[in-house]
Gaussian input, Z-matrix of N, CA and C with variables (Angstrom, degrees):
# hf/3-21g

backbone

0 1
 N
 C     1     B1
 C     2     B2     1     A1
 N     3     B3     2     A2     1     D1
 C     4     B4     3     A3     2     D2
 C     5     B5     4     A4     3     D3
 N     6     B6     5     A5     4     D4
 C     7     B7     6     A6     5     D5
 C     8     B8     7     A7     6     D6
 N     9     B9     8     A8     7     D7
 C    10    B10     9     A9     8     D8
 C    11    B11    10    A10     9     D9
 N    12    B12    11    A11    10    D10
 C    13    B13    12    A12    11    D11
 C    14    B14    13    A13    12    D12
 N    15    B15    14    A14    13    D13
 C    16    B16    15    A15    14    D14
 C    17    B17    16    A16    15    D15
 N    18    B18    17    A17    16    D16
 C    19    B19    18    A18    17    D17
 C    20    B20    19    A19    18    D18
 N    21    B21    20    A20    19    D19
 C    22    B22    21    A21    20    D20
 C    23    B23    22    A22    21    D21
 N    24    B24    23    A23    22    D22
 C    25    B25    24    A24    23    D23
 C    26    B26    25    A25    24    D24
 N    27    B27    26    A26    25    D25
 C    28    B28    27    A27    26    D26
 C    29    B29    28    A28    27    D27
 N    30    B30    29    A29    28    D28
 C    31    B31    30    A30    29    D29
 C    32    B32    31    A31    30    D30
 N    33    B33    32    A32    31    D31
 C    34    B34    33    A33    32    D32
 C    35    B35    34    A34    33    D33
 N    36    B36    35    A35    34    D34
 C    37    B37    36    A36    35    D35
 C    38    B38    37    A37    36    D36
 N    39    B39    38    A38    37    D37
 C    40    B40    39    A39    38    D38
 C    41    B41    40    A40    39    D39
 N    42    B42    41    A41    40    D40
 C    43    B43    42    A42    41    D41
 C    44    B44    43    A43    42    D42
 N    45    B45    44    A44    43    D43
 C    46    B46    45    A45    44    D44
 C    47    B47    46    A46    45    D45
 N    48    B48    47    A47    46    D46
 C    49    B49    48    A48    47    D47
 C    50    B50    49    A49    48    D48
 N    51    B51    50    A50    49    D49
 C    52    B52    51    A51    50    D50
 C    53    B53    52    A52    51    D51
 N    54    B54    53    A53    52    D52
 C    55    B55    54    A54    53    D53
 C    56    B56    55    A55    54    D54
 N    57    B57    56    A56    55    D55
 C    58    B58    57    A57    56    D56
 C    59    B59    58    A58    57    D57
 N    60    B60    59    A59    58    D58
 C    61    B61    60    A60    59    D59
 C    62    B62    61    A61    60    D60
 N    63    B63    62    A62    61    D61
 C    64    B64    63    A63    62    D62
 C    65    B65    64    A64    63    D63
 N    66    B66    65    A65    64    D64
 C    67    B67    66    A66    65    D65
 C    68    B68    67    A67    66    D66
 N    69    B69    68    A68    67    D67
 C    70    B70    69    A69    68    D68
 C    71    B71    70    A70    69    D69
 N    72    B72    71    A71    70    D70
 C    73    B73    72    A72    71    D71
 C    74    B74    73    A73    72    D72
 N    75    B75    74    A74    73    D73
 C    76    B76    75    A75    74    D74
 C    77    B77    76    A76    75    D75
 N    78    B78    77    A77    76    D76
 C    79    B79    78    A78    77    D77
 C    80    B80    79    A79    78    D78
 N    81    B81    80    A80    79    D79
 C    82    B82    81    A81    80    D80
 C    83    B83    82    A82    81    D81
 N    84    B84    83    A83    82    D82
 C    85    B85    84    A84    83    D83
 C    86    B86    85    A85    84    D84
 N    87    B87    86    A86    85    D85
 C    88    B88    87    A87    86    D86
 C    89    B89    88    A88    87    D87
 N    90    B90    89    A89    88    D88
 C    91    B91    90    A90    89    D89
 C    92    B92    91    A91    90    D90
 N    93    B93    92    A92    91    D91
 C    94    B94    93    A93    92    D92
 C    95    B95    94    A94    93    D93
 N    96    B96    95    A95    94    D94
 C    97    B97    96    A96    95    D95
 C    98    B98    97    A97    96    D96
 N    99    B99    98    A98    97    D97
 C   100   B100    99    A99    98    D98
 C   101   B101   100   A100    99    D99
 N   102   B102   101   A101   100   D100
 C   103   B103   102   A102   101   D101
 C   104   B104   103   A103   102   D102
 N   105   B105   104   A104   103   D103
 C   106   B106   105   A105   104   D104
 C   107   B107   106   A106   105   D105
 N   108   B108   107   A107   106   D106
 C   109   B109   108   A108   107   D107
 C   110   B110   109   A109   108   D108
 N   111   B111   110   A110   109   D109
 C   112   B112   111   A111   110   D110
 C   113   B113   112   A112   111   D111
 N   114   B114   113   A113   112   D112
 C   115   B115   114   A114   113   D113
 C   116   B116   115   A115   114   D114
 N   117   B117   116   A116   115   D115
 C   118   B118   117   A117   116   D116
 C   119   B119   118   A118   117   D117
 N   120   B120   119   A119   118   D118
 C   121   B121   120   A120   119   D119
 C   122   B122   121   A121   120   D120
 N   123   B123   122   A122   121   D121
 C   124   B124   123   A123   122   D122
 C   125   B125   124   A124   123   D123
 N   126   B126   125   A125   124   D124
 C   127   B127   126   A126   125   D125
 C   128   B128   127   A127   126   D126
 N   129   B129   128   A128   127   D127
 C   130   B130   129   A129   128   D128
 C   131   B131   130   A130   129   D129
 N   132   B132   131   A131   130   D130
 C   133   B133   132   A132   131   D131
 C   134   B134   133   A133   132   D132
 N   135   B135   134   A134   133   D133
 C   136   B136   135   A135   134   D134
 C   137   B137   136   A136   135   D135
 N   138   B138   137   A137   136   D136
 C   139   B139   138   A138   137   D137
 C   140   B140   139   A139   138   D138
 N   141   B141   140   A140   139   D139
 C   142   B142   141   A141   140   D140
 C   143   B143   142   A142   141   D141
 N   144   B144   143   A143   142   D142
 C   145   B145   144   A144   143   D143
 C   146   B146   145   A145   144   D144
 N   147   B147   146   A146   145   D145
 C   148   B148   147   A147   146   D146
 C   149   B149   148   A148   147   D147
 N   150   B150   149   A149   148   D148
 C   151   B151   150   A150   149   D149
 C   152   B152   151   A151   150   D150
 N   153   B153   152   A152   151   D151
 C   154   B154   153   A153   152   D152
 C   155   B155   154   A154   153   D153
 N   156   B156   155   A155   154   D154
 C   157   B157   156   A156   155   D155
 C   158   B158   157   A157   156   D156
 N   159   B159   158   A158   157   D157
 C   160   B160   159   A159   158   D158
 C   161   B161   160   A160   159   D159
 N   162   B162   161   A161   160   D160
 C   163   B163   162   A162   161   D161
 C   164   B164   163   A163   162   D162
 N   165   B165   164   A164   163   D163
 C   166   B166   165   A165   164   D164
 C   167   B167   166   A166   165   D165
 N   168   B168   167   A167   166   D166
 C   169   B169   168   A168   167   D167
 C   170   B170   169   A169   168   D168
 N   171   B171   170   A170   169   D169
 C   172   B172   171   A171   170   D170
 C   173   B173   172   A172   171   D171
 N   174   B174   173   A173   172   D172
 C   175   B175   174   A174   173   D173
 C   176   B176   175   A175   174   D174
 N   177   B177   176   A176   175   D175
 C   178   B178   177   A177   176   D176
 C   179   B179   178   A178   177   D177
 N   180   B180   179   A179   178   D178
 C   181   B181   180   A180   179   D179
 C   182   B182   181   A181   180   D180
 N   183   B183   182   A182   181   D181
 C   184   B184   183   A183   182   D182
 C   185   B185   184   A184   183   D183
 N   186   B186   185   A185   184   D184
 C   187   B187   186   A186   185   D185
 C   188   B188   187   A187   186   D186
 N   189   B189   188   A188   187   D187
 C   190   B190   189   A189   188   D188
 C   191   B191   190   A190   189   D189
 N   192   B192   191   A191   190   D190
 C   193   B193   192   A192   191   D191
 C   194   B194   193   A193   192   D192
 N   195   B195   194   A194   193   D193
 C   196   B196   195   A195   194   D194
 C   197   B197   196   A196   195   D195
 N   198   B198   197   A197   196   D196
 C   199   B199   198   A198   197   D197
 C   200   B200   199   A199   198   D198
 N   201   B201   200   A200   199   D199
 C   202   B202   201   A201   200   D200
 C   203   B203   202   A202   201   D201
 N   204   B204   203   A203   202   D202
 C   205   B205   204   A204   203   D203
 C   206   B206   205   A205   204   D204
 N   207   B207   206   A206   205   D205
 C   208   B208   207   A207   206   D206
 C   209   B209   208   A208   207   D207
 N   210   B210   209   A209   208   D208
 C   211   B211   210   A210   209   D209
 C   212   B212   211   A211   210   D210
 N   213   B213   212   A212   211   D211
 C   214   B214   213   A213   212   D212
 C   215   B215   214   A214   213   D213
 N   216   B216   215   A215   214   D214
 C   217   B217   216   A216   215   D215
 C   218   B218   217   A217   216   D216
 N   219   B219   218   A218   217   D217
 C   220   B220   219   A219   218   D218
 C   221   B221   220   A220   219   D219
 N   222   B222   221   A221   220   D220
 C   223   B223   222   A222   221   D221
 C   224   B224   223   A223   222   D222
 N   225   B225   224   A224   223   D223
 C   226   B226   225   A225   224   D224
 C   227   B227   226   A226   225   D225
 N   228   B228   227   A227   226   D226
 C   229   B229   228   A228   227   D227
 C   230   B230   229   A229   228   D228
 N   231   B231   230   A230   229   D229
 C   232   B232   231   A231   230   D230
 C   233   B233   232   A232   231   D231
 N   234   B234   233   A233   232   D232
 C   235   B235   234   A234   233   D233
 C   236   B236   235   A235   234   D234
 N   237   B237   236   A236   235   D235
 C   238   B238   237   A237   236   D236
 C   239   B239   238   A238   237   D237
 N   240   B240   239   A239   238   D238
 C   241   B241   240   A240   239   D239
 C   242   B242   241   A241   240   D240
 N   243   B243   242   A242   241   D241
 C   244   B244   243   A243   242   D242
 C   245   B245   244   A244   243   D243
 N   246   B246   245   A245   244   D244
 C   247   B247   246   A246   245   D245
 C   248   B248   247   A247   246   D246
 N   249   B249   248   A248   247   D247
 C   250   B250   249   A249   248   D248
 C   251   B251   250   A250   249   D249
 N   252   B252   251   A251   250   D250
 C   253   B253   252   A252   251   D251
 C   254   B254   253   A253   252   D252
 N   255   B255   254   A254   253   D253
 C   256   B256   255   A255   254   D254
 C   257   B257   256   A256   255   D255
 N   258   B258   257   A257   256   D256
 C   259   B259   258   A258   257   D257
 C   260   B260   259   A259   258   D258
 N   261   B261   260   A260   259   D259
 C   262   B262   261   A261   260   D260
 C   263   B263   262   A262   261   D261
 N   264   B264   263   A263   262   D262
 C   265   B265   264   A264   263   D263
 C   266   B266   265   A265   264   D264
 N   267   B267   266   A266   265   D265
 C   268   B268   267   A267   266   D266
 C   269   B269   268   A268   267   D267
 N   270   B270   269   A269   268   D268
 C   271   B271   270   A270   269   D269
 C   272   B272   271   A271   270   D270
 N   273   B273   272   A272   271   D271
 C   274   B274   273   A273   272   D272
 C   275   B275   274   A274   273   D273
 N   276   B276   275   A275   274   D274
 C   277   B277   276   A276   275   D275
 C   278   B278   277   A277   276   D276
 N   279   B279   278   A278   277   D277
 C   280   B280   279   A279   278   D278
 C   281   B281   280   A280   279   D279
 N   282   B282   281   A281   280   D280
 C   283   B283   282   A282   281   D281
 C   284   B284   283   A283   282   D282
 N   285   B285   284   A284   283   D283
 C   286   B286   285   A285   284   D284
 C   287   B287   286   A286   285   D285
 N   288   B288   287   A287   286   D286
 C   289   B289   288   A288   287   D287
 C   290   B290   289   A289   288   D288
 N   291   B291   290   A290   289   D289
 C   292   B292   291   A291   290   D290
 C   293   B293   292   A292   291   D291
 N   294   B294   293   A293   292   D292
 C   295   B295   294   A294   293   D293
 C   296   B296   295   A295   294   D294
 N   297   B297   296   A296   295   D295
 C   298   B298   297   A297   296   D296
 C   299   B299   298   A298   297   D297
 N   300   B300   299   A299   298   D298
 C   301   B301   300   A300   299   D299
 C   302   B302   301   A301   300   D300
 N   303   B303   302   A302   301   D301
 C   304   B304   303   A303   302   D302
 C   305   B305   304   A304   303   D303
 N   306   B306   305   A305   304   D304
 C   307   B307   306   A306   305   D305
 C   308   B308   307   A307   306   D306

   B1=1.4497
   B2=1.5301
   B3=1.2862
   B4=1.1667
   B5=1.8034
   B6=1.4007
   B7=1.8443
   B8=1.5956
   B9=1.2449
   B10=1.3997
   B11=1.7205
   B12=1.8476
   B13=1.4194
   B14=1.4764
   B15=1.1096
   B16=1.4259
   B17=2.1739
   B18=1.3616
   B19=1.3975
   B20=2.0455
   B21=1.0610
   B22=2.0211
   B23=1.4597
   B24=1.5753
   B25=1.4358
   B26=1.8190
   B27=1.3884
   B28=1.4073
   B29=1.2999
   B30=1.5451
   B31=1.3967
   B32=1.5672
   B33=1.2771
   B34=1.6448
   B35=1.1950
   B36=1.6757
   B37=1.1723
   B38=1.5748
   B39=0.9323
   B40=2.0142
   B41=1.7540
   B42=1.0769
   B43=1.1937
   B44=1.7343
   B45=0.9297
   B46=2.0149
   B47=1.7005
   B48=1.3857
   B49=1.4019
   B50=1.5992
   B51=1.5545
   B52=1.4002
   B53=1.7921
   B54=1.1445
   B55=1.8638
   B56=1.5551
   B57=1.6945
   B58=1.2429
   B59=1.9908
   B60=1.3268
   B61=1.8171
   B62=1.7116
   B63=1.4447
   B64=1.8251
   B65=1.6353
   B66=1.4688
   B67=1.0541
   B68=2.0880
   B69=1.2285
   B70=1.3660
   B71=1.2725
   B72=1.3483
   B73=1.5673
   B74=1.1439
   B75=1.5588
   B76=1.2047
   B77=1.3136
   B78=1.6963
   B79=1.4194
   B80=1.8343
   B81=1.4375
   B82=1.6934
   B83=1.4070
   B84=0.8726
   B85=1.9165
   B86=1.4943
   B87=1.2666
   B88=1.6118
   B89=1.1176
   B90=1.3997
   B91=1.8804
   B92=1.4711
   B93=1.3032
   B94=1.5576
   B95=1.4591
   B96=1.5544
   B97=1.7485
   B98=1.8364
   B99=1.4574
   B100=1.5160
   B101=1.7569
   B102=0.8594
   B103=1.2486
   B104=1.7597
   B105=1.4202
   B106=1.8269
   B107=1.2616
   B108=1.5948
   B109=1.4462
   B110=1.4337
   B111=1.3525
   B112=1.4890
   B113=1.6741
   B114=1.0751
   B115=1.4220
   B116=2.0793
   B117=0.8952
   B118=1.7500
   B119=1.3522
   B120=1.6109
   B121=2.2307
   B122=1.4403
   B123=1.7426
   B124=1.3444
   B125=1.5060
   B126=1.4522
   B127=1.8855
   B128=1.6677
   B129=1.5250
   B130=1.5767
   B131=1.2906
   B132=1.2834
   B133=1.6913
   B134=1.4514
   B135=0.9441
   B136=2.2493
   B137=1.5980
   B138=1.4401
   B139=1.2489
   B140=1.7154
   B141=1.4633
   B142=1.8681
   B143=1.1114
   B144=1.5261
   B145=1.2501
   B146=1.9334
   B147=1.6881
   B148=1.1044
   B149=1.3458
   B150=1.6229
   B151=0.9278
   B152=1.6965
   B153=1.5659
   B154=1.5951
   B155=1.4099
   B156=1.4533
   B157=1.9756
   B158=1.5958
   B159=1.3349
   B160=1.7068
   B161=1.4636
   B162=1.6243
   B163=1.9543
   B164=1.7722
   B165=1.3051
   B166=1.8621
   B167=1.0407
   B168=1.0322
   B169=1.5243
   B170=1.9786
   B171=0.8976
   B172=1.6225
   B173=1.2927
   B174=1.5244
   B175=1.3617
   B176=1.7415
   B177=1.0726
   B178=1.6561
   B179=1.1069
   B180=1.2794
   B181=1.4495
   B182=1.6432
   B183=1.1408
   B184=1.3704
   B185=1.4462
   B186=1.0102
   B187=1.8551
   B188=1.4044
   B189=1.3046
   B190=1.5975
   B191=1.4971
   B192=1.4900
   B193=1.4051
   B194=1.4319
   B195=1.3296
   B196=1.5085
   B197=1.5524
   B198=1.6295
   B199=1.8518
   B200=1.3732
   B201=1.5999
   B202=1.5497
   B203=2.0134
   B204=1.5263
   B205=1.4053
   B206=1.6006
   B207=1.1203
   B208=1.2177
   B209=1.5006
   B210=1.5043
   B211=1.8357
   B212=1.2930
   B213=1.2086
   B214=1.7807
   B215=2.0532
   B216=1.4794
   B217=1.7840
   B218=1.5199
   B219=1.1809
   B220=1.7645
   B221=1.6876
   B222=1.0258
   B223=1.6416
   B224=1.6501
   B225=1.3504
   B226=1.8929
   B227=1.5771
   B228=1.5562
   B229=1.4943
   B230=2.1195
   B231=1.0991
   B232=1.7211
   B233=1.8107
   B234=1.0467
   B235=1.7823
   B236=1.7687
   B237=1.0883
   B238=1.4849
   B239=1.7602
   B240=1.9011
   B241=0.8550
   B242=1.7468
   B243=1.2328
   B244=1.4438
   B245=1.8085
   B246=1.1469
   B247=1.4592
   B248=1.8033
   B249=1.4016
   B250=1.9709
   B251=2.2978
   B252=1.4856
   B253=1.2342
   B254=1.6950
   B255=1.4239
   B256=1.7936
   B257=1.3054
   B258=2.1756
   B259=1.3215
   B260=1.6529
   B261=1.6253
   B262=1.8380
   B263=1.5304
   B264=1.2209
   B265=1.9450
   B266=1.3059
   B267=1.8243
   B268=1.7741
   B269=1.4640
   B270=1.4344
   B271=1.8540
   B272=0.8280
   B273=1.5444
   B274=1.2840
   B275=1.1416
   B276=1.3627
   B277=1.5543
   B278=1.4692
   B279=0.9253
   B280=1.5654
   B281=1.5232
   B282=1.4058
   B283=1.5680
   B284=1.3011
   B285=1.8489
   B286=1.2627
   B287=2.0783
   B288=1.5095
   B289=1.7773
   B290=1.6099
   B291=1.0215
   B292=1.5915
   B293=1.9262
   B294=1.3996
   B295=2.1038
   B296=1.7593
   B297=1.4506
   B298=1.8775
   B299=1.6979
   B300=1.2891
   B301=1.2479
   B302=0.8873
   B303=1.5882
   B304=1.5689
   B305=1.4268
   B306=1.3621
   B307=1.3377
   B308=1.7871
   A1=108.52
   A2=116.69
   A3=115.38
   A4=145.56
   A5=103.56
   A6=99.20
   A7=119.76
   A8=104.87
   A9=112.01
   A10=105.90
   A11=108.31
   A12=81.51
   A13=112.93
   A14=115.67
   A15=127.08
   A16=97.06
   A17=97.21
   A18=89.93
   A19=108.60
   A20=99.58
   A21=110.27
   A22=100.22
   A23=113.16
   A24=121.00
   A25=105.68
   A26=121.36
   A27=93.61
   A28=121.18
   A29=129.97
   A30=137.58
   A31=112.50
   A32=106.11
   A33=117.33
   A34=111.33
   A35=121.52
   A36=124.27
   A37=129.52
   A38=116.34
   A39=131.86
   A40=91.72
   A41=150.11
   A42=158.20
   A43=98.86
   A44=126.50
   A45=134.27
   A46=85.79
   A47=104.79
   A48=95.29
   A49=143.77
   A50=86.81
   A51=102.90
   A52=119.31
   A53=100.92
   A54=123.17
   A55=91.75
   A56=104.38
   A57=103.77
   A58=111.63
   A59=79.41
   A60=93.95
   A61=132.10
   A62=86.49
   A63=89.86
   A64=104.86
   A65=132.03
   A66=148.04
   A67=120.10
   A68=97.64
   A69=131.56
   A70=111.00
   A71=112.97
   A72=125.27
   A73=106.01
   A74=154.80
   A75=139.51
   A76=137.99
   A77=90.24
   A78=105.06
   A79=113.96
   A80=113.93
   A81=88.67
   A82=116.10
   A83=141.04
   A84=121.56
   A85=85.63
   A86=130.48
   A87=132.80
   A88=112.38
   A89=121.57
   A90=141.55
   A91=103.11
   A92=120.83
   A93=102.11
   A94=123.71
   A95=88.12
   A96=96.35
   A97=110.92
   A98=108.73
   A99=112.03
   A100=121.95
   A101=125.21
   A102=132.76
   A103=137.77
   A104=79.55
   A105=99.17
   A106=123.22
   A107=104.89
   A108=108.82
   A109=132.29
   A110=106.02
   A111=131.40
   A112=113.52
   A113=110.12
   A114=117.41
   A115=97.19
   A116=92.48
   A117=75.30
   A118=126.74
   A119=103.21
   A120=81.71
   A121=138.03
   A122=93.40
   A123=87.96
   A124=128.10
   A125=97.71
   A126=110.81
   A127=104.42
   A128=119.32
   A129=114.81
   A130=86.87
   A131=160.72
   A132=127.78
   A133=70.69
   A134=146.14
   A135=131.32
   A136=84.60
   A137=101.60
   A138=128.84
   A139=98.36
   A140=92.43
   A141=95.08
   A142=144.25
   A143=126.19
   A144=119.96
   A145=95.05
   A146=113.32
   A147=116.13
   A148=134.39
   A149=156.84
   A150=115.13
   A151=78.57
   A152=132.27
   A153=135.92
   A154=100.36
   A155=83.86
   A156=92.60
   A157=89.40
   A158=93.42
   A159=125.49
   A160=102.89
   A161=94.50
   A162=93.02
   A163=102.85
   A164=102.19
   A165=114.06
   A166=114.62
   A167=152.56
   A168=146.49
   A169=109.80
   A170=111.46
   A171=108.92
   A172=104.77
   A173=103.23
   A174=113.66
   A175=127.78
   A176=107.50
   A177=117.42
   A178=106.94
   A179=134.50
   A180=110.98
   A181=98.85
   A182=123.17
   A183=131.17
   A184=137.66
   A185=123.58
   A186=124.67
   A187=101.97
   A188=106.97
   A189=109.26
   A190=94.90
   A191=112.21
   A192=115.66
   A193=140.26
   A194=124.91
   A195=136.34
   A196=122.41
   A197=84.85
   A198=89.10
   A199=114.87
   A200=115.73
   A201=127.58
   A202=70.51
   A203=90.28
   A204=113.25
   A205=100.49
   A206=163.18
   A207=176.11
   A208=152.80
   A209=103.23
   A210=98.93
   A211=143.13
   A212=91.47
   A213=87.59
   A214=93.90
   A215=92.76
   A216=103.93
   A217=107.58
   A218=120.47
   A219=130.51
   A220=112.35
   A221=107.31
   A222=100.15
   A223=117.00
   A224=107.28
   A225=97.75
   A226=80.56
   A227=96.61
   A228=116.13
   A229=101.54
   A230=104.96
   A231=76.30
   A232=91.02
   A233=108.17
   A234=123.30
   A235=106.92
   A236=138.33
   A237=138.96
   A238=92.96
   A239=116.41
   A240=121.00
   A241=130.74
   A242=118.56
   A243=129.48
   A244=90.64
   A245=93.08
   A246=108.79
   A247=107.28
   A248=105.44
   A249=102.29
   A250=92.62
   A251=90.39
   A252=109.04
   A253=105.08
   A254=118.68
   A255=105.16
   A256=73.43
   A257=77.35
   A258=118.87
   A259=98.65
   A260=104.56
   A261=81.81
   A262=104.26
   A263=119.39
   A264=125.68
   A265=81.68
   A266=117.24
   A267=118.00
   A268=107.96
   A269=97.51
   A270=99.39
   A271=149.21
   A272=128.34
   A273=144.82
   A274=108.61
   A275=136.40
   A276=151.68
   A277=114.67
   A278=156.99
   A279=139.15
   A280=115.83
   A281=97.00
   A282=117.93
   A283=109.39
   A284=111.13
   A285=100.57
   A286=104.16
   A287=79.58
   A288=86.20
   A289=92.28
   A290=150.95
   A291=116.06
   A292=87.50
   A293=86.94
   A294=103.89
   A295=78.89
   A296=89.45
   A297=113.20
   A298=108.70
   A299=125.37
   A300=167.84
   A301=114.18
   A302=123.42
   A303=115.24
   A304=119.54
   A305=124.09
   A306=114.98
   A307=123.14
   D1=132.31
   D2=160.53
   D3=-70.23
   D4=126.21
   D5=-179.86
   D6=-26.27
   D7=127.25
   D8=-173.67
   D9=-59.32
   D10=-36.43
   D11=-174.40
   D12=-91.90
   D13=9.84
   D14=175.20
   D15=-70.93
   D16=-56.95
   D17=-166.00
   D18=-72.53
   D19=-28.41
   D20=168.20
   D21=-43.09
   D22=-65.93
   D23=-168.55
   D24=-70.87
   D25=-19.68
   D26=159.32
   D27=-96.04
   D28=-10.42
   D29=156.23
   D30=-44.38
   D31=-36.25
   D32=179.81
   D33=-71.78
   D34=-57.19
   D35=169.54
   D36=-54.67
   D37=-28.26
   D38=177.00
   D39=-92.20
   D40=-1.63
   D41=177.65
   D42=-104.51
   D43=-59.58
   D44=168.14
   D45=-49.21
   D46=-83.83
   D47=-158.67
   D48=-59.89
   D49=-4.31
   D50=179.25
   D51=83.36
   D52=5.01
   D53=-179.11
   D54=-59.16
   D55=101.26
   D56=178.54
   D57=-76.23
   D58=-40.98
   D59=166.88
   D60=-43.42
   D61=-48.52
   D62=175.03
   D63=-79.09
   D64=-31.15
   D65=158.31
   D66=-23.44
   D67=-59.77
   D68=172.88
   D69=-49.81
   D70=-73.48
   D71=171.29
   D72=-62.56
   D73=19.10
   D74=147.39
   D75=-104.16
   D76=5.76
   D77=-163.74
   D78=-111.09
   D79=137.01
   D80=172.75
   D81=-101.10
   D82=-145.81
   D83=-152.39
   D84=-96.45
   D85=-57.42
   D86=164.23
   D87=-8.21
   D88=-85.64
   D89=172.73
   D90=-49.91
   D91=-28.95
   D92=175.83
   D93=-64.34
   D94=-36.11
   D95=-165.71
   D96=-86.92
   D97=-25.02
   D98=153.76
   D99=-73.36
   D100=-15.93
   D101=136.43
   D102=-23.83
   D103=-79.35
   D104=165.59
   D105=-65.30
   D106=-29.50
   D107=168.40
   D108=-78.11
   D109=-23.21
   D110=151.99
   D111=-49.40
   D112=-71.37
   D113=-166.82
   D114=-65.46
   D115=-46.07
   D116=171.31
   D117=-79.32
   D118=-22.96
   D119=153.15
   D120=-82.75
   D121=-8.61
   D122=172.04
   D123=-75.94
   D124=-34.37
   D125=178.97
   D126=-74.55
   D127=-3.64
   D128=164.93
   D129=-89.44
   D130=-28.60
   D131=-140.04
   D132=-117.74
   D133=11.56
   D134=165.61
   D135=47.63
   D136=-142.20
   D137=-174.64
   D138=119.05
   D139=-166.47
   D140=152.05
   D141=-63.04
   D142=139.35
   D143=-171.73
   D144=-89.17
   D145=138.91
   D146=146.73
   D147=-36.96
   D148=146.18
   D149=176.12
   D150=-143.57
   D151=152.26
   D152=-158.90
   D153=64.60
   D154=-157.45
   D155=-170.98
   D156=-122.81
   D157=134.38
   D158=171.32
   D159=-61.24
   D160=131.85
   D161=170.69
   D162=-78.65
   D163=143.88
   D164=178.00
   D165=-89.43
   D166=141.72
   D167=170.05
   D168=-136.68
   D169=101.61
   D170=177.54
   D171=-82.77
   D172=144.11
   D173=157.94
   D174=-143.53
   D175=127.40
   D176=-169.93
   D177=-55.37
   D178=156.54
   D179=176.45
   D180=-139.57
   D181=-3.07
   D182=-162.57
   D183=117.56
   D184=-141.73
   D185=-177.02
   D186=-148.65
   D187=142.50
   D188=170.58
   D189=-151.23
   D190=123.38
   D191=-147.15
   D192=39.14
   D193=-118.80
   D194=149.72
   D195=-54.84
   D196=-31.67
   D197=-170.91
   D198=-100.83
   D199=149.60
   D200=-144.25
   D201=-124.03
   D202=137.84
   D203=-162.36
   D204=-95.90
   D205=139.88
   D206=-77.37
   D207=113.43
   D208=64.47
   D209=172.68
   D210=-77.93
   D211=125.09
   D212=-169.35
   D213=-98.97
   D214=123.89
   D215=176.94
   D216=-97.34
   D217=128.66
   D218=169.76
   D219=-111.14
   D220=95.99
   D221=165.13
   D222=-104.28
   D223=142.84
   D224=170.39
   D225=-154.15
   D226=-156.24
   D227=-167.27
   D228=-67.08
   D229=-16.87
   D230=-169.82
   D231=-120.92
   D232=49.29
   D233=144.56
   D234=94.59
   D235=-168.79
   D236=-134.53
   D237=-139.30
   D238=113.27
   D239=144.93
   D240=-111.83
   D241=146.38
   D242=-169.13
   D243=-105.28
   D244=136.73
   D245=-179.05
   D246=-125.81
   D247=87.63
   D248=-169.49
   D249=-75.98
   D250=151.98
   D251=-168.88
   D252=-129.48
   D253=148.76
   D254=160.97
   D255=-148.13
   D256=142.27
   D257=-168.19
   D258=-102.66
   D259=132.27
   D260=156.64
   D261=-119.82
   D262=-171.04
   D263=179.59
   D264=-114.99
   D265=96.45
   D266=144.88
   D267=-88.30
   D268=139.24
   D269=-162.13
   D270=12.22
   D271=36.05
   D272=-177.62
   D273=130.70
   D274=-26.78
   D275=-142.13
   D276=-104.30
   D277=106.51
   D278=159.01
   D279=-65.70
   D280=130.79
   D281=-171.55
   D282=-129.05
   D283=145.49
   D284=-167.57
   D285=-110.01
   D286=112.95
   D287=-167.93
   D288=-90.08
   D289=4.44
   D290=157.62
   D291=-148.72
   D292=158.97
   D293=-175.25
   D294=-137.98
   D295=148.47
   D296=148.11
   D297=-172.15
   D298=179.16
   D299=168.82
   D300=-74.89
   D301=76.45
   D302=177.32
   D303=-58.75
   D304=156.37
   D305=-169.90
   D306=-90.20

């Protein structure tokens, strides 16, 4: 199985790049559908558009039960969002069963 923050930091990276594909494979049907629900409140609340590529910064944050705790931080020119994640190990794999919008 691969290091959780090994697999966060490529969740982060296919998340920058927009790799809907590597995206897919990280998700379990749970995290998919908080996902989608994510991405449509964010394109309702507008705001600023990013413009280059945001520096990533992961950070572990711990365990709370089964689930392995996970922020992914984005800063660029139009200000700094934290994206918290829980990881679980499906058969060997880390999968990201819940996404949100930290506040």
């Amino acid at each position: 199985m691969a290091d959780l923050k090994e697999a966060a930091e490529q969740f982060a990276k296919d998340l920058v790049n927009q790799n809907i594909a590597g995206l897919m494979m990280a998700f379990t049907p749970n995290g998919m559908g908080q996902a989608m629900a994510l991405q449509a409140q964010m394109q309702a609340a507008g705001g600023p558009q990013p413009t280059g590529t945001p520096t990533v910064t992961v950070e572990l944050q711990g365990q709370e039960g089964d689930d392995h705790l996970v922020d992914i931080v984005m800063s660029s020119d139009a200000g700094t969002r934290t994206i918290a994640t829980r990881w679980k190990d499906v058969a060997g794999a880390w999968k990201v069963d819940g996404i949100a919008l930290k506040a």
